[in-house]
C-alpha positions as CSV (number, residue, x, y, z in Angstrom):
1,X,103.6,220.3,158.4
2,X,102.9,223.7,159.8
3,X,105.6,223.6,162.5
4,X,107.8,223.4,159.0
5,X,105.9,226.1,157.7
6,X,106.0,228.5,160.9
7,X,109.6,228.0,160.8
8,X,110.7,228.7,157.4
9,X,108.4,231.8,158.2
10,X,110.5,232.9,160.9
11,X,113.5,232.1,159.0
12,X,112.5,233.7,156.5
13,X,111.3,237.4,158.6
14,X,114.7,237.0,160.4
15,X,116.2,237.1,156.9
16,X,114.8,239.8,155.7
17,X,114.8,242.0,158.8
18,X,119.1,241.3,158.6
19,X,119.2,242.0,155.2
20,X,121.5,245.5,155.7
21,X,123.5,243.4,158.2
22,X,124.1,240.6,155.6
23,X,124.9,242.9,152.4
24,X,127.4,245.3,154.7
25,X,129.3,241.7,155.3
26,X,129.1,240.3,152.0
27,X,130.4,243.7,150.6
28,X,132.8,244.2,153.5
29,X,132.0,247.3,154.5
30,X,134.4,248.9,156.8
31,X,131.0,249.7,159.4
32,X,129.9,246.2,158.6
33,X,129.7,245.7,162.6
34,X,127.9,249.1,163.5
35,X,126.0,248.3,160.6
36,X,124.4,245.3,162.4
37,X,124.1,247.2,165.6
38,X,121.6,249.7,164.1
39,X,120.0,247.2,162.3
40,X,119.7,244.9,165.4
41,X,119.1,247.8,167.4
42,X,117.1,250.5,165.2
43,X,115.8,248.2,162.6
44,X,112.2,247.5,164.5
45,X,111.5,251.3,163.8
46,X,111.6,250.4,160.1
47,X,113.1,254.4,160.0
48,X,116.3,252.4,162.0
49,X,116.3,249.7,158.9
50,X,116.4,251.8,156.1
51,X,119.0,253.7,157.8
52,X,121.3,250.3,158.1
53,X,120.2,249.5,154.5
54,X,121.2,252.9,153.4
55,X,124.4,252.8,155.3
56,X,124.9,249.5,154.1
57,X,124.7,250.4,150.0
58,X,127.1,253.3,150.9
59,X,130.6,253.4,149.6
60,X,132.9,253.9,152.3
61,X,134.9,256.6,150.8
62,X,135.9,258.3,153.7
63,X,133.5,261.2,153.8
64,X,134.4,261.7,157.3
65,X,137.8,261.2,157.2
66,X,138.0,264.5,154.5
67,X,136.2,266.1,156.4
68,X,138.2,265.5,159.2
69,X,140.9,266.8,157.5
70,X,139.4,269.8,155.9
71,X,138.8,271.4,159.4
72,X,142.0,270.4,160.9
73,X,143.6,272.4,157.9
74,X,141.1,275.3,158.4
75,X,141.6,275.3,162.3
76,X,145.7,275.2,161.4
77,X,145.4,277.9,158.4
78,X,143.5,280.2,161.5
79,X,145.9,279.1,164.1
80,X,148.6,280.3,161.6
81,X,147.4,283.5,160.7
82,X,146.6,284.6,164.1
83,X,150.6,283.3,165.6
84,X,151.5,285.9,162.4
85,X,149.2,288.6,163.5
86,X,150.6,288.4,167.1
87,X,154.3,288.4,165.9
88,X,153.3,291.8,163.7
89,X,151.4,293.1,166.6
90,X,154.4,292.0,169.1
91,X,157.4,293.7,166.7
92,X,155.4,296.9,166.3
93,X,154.6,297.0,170.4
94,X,158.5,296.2,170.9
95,X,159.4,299.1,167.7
96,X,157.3,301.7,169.6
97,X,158.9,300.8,172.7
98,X,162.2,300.9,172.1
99,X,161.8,304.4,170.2
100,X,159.7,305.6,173.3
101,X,162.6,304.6,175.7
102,X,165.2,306.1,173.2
103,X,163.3,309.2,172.9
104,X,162.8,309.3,177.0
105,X,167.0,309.2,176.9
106,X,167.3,312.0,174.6
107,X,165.4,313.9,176.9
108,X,167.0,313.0,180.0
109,X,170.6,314.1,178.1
């Protein structure tokens, strides 16, 4: 009777130390394997199991993703505004160029 016991109380700690693991696959989360490596991995540190339990009760909405996205559209709006600066900088250089020339021709005449 207490081997039965012992066992359902392993059972029973293995269940609740996979808790995160086993919501993030009953929701099917999109991390639902990572999810299991922290836990797995991290969850011991009970700091690691709230983490997976946290991550686990997340929506995966794609926080990165906009992220993501927001600084590739920052990094191309910069990009964008310095290829403009150089062609205004680059037409004025070639302006004052072309008149210093035309002005050395005058001279020479």
């Amino acid at each position: 009777m207490l081997q039965i016991l012992e066992g359902a109380a392993v059972i029973a700690a293995l269940t609740l130390y996979l808790i995160p693991s086993i919501e993030a696959d009953a929701r099917n989360h999109r991390d639902a394997f990572a999810i299991t490596l922290v836990n797995v991995l991290l969850g011991w540190t009970i700091v690691g199991w709230f983490a997976a339990r946290a991550w686990a009760h997340s929506r995966h909405n794609g926080l990165l993703p906009r992220t993501a996205m927001r600084i590739r559209g920052a990094a191309g709006h910069a990009t964008s505004e310095k290829l403009v600066q150089h062609a205004t900088l680059r037409t004025a250089l070639t302006r004052r160029e072309k008149a210093a020339r035309g002005g050395a021709a005058e001279q020479c005449s």
